[in-house]
DRENTORKOL-3810 file (N, C-alpha, C; in nm, 4 decimals):
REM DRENTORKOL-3810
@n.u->1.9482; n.v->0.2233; n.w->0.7097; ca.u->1.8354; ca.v->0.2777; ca.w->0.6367; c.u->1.8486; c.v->0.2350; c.w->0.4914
@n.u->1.7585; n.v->0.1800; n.w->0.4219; ca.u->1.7318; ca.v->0.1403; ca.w->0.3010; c.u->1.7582; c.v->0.2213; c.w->0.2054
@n.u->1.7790; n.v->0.2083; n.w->0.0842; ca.u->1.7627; ca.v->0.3455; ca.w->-0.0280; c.u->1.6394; c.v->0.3419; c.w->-0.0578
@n.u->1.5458; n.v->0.2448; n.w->-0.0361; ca.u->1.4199; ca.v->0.3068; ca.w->-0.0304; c.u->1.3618; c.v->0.3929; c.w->0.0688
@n.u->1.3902; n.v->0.3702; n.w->0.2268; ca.u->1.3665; ca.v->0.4937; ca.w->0.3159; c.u->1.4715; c.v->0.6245; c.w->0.2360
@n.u->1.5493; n.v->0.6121; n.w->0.1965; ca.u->1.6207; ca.v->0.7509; ca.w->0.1537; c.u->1.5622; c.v->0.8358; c.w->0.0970
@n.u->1.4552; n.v->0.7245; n.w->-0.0240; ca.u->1.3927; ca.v->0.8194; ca.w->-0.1390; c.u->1.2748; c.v->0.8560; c.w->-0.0924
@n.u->1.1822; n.v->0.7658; n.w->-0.0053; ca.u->1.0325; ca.v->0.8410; ca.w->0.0471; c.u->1.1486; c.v->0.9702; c.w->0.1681
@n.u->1.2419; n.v->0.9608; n.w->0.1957; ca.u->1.3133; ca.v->1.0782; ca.w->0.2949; c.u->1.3069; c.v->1.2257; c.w->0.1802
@n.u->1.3921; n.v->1.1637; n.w->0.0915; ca.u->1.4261; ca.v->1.3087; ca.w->-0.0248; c.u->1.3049; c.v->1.3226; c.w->-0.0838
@n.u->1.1372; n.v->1.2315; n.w->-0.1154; ca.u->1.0598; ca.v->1.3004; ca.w->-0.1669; c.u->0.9884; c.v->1.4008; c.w->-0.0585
@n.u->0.9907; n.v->1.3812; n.w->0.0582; ca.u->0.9655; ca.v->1.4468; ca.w->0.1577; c.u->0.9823; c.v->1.6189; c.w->0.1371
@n.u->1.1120; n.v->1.5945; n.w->0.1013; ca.u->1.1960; ca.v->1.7200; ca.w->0.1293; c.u->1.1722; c.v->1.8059; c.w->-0.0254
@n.u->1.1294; n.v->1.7170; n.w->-0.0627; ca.u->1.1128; ca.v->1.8023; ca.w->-0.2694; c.u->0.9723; c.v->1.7792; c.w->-0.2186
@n.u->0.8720; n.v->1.7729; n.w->-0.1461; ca.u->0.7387; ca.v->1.8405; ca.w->-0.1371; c.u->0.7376; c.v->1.9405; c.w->-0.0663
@n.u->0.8298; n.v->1.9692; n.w->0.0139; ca.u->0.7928; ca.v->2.0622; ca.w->0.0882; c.u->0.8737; c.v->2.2140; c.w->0.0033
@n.u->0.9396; n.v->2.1998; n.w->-0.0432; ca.u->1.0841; ca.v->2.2683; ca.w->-0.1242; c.u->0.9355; c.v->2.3121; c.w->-0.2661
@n.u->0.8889; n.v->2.1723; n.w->-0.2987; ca.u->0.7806; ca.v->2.2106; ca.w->-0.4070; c.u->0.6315; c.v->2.3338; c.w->-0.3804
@n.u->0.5817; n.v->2.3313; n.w->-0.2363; ca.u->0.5021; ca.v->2.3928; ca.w->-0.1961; c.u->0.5069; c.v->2.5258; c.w->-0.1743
@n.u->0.7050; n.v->2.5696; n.w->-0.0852; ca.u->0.7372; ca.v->2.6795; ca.w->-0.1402; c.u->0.7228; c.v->2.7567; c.w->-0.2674
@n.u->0.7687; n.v->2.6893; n.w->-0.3414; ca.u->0.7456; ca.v->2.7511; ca.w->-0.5127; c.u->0.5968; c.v->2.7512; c.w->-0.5181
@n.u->0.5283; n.v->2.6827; n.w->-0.5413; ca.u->0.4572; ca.v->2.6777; ca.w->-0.5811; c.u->0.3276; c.v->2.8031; c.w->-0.5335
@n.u->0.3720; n.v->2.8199; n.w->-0.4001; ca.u->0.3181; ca.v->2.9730; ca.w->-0.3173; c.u->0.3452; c.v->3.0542; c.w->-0.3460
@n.u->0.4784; n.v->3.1147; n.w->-0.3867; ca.u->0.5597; ca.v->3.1825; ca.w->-0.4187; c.u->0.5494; c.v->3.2326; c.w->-0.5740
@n.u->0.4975; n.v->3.1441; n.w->-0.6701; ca.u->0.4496; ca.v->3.1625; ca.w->-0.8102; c.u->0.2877; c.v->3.2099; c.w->-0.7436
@n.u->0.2469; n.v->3.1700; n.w->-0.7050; ca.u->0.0922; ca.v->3.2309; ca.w->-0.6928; c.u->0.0482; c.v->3.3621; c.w->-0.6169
@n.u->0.1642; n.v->3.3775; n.w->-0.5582; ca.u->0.1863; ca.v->3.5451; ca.w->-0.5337; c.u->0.2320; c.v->3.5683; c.w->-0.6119
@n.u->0.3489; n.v->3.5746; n.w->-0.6727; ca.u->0.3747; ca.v->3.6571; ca.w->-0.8297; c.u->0.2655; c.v->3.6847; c.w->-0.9448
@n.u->0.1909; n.v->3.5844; n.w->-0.9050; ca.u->0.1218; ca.v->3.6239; ca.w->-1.0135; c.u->-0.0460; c.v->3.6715; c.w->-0.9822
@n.u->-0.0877; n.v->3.6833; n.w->-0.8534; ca.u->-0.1978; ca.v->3.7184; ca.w->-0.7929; c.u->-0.2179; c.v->3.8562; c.w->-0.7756
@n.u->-0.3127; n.v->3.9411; n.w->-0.8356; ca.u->-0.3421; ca.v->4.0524; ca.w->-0.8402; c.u->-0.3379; c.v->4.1499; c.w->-0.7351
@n.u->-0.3424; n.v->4.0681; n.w->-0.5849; ca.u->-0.2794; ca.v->4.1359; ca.w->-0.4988; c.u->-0.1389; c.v->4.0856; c.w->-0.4042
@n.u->-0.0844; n.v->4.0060; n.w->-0.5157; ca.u->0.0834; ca.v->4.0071; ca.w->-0.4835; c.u->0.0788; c.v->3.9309; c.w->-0.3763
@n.u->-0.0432; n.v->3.8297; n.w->-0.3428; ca.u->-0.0463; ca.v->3.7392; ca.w->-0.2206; c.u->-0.0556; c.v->3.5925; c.w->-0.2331
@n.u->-0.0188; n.v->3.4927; n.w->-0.1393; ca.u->-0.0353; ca.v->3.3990; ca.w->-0.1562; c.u->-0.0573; c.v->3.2917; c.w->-0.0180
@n.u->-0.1039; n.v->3.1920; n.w->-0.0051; ca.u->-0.1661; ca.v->3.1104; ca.w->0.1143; c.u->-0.0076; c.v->3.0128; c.w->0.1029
@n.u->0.0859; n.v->3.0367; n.w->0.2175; ca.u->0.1615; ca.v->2.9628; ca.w->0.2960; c.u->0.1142; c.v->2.8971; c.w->0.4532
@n.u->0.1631; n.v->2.8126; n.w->0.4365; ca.u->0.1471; ca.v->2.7268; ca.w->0.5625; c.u->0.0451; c.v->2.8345; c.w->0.6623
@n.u->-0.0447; n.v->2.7948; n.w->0.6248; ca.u->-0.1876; ca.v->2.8698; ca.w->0.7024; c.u->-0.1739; c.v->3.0604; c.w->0.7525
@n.u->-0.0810; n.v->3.0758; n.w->0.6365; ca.u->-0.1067; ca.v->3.2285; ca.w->0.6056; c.u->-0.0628; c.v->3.2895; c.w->0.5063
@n.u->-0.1293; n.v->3.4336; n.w->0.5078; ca.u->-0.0965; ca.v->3.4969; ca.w->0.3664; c.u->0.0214; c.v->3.5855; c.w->0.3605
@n.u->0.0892; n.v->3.5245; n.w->0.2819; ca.u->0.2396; ca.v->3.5995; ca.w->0.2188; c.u->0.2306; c.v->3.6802; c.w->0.1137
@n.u->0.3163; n.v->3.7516; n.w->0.1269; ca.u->0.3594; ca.v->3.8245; ca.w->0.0160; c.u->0.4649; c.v->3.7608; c.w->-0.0709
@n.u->0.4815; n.v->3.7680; n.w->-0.2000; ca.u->0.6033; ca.v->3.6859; ca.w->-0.2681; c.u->0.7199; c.v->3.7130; c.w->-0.2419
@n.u->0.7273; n.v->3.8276; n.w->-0.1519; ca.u->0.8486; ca.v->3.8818; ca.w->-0.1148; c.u->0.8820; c.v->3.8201; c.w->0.0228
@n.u->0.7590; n.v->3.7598; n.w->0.1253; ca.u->0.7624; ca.v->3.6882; ca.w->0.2379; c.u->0.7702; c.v->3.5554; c.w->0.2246
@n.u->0.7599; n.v->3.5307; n.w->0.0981; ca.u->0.7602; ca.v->3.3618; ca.w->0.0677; c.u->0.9085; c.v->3.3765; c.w->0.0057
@n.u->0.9938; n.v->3.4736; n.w->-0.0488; ca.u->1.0974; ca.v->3.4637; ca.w->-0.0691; c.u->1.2267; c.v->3.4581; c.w->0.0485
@n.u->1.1538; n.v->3.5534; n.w->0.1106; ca.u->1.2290; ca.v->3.5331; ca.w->0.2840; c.u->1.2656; c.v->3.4101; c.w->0.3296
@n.u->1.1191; n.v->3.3055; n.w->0.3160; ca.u->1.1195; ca.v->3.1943; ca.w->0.4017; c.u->1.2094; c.v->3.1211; c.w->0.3555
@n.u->1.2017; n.v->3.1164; n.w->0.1611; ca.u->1.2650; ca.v->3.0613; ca.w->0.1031; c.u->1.4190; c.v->3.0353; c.w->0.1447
@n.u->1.4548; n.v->3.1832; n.w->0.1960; ca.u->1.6256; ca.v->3.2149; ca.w->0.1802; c.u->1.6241; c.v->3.1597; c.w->0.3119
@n.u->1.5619; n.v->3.1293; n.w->0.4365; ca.u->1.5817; ca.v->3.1210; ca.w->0.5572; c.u->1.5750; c.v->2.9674; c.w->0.5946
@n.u->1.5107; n.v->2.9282; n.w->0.5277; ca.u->1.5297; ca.v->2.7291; ca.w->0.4766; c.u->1.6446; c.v->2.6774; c.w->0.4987
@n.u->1.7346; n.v->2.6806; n.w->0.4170; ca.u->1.8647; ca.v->2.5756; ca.w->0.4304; c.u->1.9469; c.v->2.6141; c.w->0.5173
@n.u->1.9945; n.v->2.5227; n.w->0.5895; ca.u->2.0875; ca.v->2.5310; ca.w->0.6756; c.u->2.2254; c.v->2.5998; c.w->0.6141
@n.u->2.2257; n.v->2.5699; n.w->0.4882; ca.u->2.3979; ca.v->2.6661; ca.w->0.4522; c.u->2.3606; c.v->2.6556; c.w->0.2851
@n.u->2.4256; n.v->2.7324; n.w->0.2044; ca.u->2.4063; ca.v->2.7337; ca.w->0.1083; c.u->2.5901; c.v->2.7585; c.w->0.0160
@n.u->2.6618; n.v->2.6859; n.w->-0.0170; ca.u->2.7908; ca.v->2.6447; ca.w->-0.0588; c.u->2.8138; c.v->2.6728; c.w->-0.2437
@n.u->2.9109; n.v->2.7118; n.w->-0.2470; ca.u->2.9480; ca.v->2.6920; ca.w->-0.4438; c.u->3.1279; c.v->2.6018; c.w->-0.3930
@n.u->3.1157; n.v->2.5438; n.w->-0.5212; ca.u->3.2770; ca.v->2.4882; ca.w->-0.5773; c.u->3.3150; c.v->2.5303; c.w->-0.7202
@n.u->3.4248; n.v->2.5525; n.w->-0.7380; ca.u->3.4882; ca.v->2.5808; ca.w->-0.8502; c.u->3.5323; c.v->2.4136; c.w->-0.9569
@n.u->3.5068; n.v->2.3978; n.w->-1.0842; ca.u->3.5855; ca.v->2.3017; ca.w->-1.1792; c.u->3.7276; c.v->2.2443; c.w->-1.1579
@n.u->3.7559; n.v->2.1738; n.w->-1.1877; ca.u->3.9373; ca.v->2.1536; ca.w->-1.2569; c.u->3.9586; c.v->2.2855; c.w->-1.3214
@n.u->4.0835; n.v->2.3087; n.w->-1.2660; ca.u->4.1572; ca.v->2.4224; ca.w->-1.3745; c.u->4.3173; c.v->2.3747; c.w->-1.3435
@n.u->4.3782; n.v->2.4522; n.w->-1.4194; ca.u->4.5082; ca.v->2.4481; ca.w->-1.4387; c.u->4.5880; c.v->2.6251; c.w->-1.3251
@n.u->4.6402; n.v->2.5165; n.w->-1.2981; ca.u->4.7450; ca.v->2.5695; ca.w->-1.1729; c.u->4.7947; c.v->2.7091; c.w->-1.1902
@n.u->4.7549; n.v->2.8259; n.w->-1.0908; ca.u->4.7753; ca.v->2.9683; ca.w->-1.0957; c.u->4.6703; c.v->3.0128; c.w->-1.2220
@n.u->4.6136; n.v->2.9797; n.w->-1.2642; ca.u->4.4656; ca.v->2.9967; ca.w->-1.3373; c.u->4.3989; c.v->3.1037; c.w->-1.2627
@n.u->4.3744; n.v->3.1851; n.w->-1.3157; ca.u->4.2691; ca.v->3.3371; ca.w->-1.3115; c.u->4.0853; c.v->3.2456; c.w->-1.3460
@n.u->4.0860; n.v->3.1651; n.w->-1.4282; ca.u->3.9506; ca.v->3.1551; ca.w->-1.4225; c.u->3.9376; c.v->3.0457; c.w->-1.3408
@n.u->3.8612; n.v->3.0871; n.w->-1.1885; ca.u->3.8055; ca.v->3.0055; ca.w->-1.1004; c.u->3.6863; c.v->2.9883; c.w->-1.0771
@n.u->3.5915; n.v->3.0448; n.w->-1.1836; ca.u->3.4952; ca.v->3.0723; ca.w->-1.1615; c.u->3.4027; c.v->2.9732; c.w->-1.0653
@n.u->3.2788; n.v->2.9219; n.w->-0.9825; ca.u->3.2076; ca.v->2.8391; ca.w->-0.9459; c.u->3.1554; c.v->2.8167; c.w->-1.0176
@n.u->3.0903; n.v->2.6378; n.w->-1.0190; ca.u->3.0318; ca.v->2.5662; ca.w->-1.1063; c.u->2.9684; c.v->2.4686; c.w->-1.0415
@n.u->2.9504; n.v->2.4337; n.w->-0.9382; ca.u->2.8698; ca.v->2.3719; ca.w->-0.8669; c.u->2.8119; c.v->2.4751; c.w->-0.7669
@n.u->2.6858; n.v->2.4119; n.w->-0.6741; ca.u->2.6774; ca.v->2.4791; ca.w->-0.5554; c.u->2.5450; c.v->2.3508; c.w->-0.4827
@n.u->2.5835; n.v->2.3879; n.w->-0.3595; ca.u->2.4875; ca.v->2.2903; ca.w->-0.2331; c.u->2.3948; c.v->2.3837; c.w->-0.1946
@n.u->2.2778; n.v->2.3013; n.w->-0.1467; ca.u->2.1843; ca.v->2.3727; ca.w->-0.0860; c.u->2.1703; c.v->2.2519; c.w->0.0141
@n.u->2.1842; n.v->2.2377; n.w->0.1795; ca.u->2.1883; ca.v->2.2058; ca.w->0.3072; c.u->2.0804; c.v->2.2130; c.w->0.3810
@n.u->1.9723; n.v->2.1423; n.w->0.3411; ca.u->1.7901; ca.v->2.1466; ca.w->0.4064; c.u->1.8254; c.v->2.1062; c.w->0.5686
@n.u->1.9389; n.v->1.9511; n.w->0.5693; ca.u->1.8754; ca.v->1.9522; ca.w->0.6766; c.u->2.0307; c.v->1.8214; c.w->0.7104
@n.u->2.0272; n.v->1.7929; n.w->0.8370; ca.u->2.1547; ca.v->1.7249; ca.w->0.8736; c.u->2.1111; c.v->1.6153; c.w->0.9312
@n.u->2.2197; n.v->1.5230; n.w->0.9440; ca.u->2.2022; ca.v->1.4120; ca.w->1.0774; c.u->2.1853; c.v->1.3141; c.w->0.9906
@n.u->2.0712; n.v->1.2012; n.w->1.0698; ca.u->2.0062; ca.v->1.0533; ca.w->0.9904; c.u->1.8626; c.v->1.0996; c.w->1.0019
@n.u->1.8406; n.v->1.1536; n.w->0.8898; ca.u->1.8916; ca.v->1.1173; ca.w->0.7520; c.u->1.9268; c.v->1.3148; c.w->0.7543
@n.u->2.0111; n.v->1.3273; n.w->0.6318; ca.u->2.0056; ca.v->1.4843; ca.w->0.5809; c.u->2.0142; c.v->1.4738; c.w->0.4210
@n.u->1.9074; n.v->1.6015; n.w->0.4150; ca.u->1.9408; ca.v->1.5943; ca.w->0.2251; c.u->1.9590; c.v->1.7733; c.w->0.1741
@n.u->1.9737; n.v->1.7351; n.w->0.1019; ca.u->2.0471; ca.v->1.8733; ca.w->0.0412; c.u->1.9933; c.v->1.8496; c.w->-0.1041
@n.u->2.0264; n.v->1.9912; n.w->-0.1661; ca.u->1.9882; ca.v->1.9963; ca.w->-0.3381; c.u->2.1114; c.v->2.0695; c.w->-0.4077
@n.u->2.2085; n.v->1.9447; n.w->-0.5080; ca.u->2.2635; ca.v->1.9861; ca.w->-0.5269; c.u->2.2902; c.v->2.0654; c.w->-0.7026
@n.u->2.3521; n.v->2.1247; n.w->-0.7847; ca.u->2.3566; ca.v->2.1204; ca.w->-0.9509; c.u->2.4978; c.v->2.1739; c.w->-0.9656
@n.u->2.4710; n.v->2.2344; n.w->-1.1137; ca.u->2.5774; ca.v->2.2715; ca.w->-1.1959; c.u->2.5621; c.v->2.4267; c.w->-1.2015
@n.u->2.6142; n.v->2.5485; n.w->-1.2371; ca.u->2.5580; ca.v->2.6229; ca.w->-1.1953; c.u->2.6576; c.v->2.7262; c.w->-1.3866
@n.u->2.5428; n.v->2.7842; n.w->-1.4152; ca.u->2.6174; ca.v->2.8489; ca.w->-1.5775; c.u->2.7424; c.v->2.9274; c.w->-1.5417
@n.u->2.7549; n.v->3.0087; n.w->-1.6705; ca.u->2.9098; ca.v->3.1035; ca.w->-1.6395; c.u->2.7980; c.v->3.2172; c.w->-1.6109
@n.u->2.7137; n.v->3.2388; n.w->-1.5827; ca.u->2.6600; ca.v->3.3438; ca.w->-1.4993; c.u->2.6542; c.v->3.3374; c.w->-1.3343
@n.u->2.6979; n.v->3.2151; n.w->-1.2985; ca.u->2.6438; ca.v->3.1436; ca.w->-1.1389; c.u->2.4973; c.v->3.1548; c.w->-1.1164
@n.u->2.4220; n.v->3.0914; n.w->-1.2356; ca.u->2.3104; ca.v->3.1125; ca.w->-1.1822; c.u->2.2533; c.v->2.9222; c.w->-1.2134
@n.u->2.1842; n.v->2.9001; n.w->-1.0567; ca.u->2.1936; ca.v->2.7501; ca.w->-1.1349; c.u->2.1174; c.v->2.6858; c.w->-1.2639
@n.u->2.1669; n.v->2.5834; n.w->-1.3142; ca.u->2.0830; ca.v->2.5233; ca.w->-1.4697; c.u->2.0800; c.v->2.3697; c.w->-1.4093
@n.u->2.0575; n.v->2.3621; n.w->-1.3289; ca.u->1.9993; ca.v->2.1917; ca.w->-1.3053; c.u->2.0324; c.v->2.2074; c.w->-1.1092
@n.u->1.9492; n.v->2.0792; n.w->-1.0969; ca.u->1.9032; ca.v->2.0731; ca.w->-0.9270; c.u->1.8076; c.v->1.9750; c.w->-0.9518
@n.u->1.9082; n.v->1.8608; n.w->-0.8282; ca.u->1.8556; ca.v->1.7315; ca.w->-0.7962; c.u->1.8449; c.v->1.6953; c.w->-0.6373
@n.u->1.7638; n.v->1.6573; n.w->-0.6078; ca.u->1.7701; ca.v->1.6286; ca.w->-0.4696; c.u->1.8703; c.v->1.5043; c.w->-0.3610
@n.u->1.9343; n.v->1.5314; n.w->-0.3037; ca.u->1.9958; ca.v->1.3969; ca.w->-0.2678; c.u->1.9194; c.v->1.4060; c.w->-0.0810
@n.u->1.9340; n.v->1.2500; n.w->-0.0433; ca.u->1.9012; ca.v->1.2079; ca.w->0.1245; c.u->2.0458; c.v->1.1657; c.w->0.1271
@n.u->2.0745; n.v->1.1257; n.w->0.2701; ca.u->2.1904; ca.v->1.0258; ca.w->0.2742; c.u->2.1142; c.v->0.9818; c.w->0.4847
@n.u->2.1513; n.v->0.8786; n.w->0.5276; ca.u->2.1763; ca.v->0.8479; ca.w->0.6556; c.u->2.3370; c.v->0.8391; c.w->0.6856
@n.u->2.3456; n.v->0.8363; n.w->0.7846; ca.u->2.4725; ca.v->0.8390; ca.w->0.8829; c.u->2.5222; c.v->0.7493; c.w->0.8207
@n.u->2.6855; n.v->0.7943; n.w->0.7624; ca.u->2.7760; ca.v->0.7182; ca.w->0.6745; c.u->2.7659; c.v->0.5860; c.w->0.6015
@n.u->2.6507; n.v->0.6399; n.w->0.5287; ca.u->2.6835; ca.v->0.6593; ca.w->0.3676; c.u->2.6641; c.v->0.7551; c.w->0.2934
@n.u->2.6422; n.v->0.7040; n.w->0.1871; ca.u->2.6588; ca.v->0.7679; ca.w->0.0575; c.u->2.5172; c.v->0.8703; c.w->-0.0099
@n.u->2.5626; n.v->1.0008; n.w->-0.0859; ca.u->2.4054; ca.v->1.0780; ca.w->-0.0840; c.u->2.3717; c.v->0.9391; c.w->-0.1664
@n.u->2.2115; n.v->0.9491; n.w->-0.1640; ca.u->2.1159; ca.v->0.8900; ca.w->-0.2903; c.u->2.0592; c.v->0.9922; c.w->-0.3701
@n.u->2.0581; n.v->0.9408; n.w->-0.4754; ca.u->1.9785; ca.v->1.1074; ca.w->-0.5902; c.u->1.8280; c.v->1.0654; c.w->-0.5731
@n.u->1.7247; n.v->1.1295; n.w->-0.5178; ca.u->1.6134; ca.v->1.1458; ca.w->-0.5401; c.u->1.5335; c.v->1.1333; c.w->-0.6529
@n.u->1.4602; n.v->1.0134; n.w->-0.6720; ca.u->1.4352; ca.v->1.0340; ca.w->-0.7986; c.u->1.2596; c.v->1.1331; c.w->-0.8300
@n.u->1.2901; n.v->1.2447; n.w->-0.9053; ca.u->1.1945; ca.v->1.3202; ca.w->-0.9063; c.u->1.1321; c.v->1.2936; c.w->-1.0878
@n.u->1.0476; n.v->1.4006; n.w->-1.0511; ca.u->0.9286; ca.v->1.4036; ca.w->-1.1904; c.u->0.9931; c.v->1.5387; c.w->-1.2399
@n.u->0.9501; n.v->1.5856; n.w->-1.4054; ca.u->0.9677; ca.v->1.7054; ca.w->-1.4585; c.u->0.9219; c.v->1.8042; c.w->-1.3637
@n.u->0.8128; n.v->1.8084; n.w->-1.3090; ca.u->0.7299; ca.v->1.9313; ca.w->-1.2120; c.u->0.7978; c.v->1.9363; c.w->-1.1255
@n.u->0.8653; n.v->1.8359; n.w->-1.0329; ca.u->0.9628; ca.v->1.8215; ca.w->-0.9220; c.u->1.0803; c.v->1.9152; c.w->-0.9393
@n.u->1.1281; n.v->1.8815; n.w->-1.0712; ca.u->1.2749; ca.v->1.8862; ca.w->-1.0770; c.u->1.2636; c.v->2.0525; c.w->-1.1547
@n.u->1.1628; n.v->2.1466; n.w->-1.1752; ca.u->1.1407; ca.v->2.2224; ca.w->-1.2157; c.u->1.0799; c.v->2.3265; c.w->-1.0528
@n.u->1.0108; n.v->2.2739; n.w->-0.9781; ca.u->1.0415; ca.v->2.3188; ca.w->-0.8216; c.u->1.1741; c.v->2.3306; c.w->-0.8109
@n.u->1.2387; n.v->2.2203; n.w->-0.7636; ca.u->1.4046; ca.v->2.2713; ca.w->-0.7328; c.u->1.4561; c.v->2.3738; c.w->-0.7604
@n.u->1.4576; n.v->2.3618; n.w->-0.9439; ca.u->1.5612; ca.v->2.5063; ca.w->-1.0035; c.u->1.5231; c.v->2.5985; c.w->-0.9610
@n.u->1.3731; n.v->2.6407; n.w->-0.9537; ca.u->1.2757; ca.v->2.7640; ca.w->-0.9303; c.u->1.3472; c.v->2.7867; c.w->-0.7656
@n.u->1.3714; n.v->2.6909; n.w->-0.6853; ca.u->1.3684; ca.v->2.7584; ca.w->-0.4904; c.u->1.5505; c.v->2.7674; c.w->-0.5568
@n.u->1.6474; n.v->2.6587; n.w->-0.6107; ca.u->1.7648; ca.v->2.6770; ca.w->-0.6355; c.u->1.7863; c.v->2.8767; c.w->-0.6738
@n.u->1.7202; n.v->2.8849; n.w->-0.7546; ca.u->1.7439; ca.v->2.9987; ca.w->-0.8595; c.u->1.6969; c.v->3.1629; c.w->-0.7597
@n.u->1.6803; n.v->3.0727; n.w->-0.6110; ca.u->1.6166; ca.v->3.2085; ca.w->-0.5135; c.u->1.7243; c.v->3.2976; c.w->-0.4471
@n.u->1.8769; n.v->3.1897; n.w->-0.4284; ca.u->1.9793; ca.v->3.2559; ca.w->-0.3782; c.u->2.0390; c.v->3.2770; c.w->-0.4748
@n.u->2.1941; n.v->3.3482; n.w->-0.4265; ca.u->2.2816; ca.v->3.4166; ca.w->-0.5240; c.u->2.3888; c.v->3.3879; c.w->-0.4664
@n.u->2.4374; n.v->3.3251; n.w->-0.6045; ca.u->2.5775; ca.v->3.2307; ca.w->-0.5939; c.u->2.7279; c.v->3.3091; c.w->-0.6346
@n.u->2.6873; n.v->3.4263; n.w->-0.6595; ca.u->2.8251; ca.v->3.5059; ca.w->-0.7060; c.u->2.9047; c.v->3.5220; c.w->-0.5671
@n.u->2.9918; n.v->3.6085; n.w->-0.6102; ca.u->3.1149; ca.v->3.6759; ca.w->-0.4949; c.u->3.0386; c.v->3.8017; c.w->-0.3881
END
C-alpha cells in the first residue's frame, strides 16, 4: 500500500472522528441539547457515548525518567480506531494535567511503519476535541 493510499486511509478516519465532533458541538450548543448523528437525534451526552465506544483501546505512556523516580507521570496516549491493513489510530502529547494538548492522525498497512496524516487546522482541532472526550488519569 502506497503512502498515498495511507493518507486518503487516515483522511477517512479524521472525517468520520470530524463528524463526531462536529454533532456533538451542535448539541452542546442547541437549545434543546440535540443533535442529527448518523440519521438520528442525539443527545450530546449520546454523541459522547458513541464517542467513548469508537476506539478499539485507548492507551497512555510515561517520559524518560531517572531510575526509582516517583514522577511517572503519563505523557503520551493512543487512541486505536481500527486494526489490520490498514489500521490508524490518533496519537499526542498529553499536559501535566493528562489532559491531551495535540492529536495527529496516523494509518499504517501490515508491517510498516504509522504515516502521520496530513490534516488542516479544522481537522486537527476535531481530533483534540474527540481526543479530549476520554480520561487519561489513574
Amino acid at each position: 500500500m502506497s503512502e498515498r493510499d495511507l493518507q486518503h486511509i487516515g483522511m477517512g478516519a479524521v472525517e468520520c472522528v470530524a463528524e463526531m465532533v462536529a454533532s456533538l458541538r451542535a448539541a452542546e450548543e442547541s437549545d434543546e441539547g440535540t443533535a442529527e448523528y448518523e440519521g438520528e437525534t442525539l443527545t450530546a451526552e449520546e454523541i459522547q457515548e458513541r464517542i467513548h465506544e469508537d476506539p478499539l483501546s485507548v492507551e497512555v505512556r510515561s517520559d524518560w525518567h531517572s531510575p526509582g523516580s516517583e514522577d511517572r507521570a503519563e505523557s503520551q496516549y493512543k487512541i486505536l480506531l481500527s486494526t489490520g491493513g490498514p489500521a490508524t489510530q490518533i496519537i499526542g502529547e498529553l499536559n501535566e494535567w493528562g489532559q491531551p494538548e495535540s492529536a495527529e492522525m496516523q494509518a499504517q498497512d501490515w508491517f510498516t511503519k504509522w504515516e502521520t496524516t496530513m490534516t488542516s487546522s479544522e481537522q486537527d482541532d476535531a481530533l483534540l476535541v474527540y481526543a479530549n472526550q476520554f480520561y487519561f488519569g489513574e
